[in-house]
N, C-alpha and C positions, 0 to 999 in steps of 0.2 A: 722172560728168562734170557739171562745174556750167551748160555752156550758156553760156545770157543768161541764166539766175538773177538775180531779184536778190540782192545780198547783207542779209543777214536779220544785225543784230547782238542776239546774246541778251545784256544788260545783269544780272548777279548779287551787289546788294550784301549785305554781311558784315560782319556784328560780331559777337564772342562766337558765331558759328554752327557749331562744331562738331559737337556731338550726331547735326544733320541735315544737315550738309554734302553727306555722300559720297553721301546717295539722292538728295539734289536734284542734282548733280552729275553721279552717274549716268544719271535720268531726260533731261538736255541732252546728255550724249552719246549717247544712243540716238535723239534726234532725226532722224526722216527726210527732215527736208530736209537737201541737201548744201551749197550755198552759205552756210556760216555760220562767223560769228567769234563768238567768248565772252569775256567780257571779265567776270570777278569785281573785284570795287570793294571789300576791305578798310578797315572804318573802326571803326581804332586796337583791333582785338580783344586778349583778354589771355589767351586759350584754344589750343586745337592748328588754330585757325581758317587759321591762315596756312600752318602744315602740309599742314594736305590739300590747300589750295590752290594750294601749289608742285606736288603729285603729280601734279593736275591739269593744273597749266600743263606740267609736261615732257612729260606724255602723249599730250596733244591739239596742244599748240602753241597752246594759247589764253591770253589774257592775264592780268597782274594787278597790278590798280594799289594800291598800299600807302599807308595815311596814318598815322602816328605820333599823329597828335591826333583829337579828337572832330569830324567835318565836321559832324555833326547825318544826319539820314538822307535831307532831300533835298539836301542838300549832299554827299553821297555823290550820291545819283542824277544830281544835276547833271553831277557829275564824268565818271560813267561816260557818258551822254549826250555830253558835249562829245565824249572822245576815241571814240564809235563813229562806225566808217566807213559802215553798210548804209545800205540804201535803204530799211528798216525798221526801228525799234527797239521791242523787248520788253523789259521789267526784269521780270524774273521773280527770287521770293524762293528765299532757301538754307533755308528748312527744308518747302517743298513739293514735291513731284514734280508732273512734267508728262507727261503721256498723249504716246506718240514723235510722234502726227503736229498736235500744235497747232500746232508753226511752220507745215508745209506748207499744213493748211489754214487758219489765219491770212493768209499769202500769199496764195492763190489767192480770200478775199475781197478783200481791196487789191487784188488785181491784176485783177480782176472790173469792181471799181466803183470808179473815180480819183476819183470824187469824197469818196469816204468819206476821212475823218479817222482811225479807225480800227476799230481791231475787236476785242472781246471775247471771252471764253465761260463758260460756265457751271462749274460746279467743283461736286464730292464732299469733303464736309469729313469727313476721318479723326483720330483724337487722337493721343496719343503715341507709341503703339506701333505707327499704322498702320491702326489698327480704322477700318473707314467705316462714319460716324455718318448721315447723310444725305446728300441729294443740291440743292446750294441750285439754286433755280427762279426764274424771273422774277417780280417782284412782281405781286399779283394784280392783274386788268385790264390789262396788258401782253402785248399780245398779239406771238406771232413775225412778224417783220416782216424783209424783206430790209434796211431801216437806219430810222433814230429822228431827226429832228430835235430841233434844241434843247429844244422846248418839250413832247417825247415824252420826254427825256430827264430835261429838269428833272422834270416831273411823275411819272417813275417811281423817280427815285429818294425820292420824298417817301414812296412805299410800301418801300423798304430795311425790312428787321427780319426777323432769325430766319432763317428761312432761306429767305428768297423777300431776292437783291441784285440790283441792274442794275448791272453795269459791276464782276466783278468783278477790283480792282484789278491781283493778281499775275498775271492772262491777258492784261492789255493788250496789244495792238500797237499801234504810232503807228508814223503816218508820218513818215518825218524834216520834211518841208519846215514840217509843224506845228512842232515844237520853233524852226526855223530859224525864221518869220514870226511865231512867236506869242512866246515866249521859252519858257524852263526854268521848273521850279518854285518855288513862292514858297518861299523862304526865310526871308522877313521874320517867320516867329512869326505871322501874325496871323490862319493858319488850323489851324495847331498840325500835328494828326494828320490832319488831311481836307485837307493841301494834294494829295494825289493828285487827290484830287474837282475841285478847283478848277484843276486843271492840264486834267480832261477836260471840265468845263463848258466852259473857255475853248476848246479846240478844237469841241465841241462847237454853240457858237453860231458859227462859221465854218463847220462841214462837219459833215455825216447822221456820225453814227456806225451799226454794226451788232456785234451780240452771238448767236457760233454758238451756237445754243440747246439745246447738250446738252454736258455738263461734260468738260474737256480736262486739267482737272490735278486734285491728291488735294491738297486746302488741309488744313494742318494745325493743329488747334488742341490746346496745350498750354501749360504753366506757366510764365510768364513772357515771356510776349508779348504785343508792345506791339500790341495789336489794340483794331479799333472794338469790338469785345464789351468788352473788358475798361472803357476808356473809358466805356462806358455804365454801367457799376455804380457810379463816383465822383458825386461831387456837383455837379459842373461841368457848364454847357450846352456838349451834344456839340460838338465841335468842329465838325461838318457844318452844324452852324446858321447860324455864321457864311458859311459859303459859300454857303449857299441863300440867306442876304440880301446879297450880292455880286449875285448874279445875279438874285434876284428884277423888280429894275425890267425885264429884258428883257422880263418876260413879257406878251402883250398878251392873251392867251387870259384872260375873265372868271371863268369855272371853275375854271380853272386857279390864279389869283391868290387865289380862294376857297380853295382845297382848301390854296394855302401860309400862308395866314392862320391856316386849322383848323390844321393842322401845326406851328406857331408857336406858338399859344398852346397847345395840347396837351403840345409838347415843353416849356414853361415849366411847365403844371401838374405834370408829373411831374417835373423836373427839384426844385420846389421842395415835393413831396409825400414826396422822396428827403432833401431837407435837413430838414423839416422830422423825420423818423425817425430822423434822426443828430443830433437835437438841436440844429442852428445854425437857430434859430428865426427870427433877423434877418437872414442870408441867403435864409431863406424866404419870409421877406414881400417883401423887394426883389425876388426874382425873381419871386412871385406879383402885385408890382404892374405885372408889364408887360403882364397880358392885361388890357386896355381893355375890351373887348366878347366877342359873341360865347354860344356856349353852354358855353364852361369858364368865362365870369365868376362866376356862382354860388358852383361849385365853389371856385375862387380865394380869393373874401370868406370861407368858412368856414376855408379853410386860415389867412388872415390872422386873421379870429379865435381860431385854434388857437393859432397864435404870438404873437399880444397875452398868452395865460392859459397858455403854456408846456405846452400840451399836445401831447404826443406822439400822434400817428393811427396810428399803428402798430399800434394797440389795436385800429382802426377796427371795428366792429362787422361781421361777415360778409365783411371785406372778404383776400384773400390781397395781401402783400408783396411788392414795391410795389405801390400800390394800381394794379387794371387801367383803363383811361383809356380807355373806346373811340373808331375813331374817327368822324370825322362831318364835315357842312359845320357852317358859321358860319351 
């Protein structure tokens, strides 16, 4: 019996996800909440994706929105988003599994604390086969808290890495009225792969979010996914940089503006201590000239003189690949 329920929509976009369809598919039908609609979001797979997806939809009676062309992936989430009816929306991915009771107890925070924006949880990251690898934990100094304002939010994602995340992406719940007053995701390109991030900063700086502190789904990592891990091994500034400088002017907290300074120029020395090892020397210097100050200036100047004399630091004396960066204030 659904009750006063509210309606909880699980959102599952799709591309080329066969492989891991039917477990993540399975894990939402074993979902112990009852009030719930599912709605898979296919974009433009060329795999037996659409397949299981039908098996699903005649099974359940849940739905499935088809697109012939590339939407991009939050042009997918957009999509699925508009057409959910719930009083809650979750986008949960097709090649993880979710623990049966993260919707209910996802709900019962929202439905606890109306002021929250939304709510998270923790996740067990397993590889291909299933095997679990760890268990990812809140970043250090992030302590369990009934919800996080903005400015506990910004500054714990600045600790993200390895396996200490906040906010991890595929357990999200939102509230609808969020996406209705704030808008959907950027699509514009101009936060690439961290438009999630900047989707939950923005709610974020309107409403406490809160993260249930013990893992709800088995995140899976494997070859060929388009994940922050893999992102991070190219030569490019993470994409999340760009969002932490989005929001940065919110922040009024001193400390705080400190510690995204250090994280700034830190993520530049390493981004251009990565270029400099792949041999784009003059990518290296441009990106080593944006730390101004600070205690990675130093550091920075040699790397600049490494690339004036075309030397590769990969050599670096004692040092392990990529070089370790630790971190620190300014």
């Amino acid at each position: 019996m659904n009750g006063n329920q509210p309606l909880v929509s699980v959102c599952i976009p799709t591309r080329n996800s066969a492989r891991y369809l039917e477990a993540a598919l399975d894990s939402i039908a074993a979902q112990t909440w009852e009030h719930l609609e599912v709605l898979i979001g296919d974009n433009a797979s060329t795999d037996e994706t659409l397949e299981i997806a039908e098996r699903y939809v005649l099974r359940y009676g849940w739905k499935l929105l088809r697109s012939p062309r590339d939407l991009g992936a939050f042009g997918n989430w957009n999509r699925l988003v508009a057409a959910a009816q719930g009083d809650y929306i979750a986008i949960y991915h097709s090649d993880d599994c979710y623990e049966p009771a993260i919707v209910a107890e996802s709900v019962a925070v929202l439905e606890g604390n109306p002021e929250l924006g939304l709510v998270a949880a923790l996740a067990t990251v397993i590889d291909a086969k299933g095997v679990e690898q760890y268990h990812v934990e809140l970043p250090e100094g992030v302590d369990v808290a009934p919800s996080y304002r903005f400015e506990d939010v910004f500054q714990a994602v600045l600790g993200n890495g390895g396996e200490r995340i906040f906010l991890v992406t595929p357990t999200v719940m939102v509230r609808r009225r969020m996406y209705d007053g704030l808008g959907m995701f950027d699509t514009s390109g101009r936060f690439a792969s961290a438009g999630d991030y900047e989707m939950w900063l923005r709610i974020a700086a309107q409403n406490p979010v809160a993260v249930i502190p013990r893992p709800l789904m088995r995140y899976r990592v494997h070859e060929g996914q388009g994940s922050e891990t893999e992102l991070r091994r190219n030569l490019e500034l993470p994409d999340l940089l760009a969002v932490l400088e989005q929001y940065s002017e919110m922040i009024e907290d001193h400390d705080i503006r400190l510690a995204y300074d250090c994280y700034r120029s830190r993520t530049y020395l390493k981004t251009a201590l990565k270029q400099n090892c792949a041999g784009d020397f003059s990518r290296s210097s441009m990106t080593a000239d944006l730390i101004r100050s600070g205690r990675y200036l130093p550091i920075a100047k040699l790397v600049q003189v490494a690339n004036r004399f075309g030397i590769n630091l990969r050599c670096w004396p004692g040092r392990s690949w990529p070089c370790r960066i630790l971190s620190g204030s300014d």
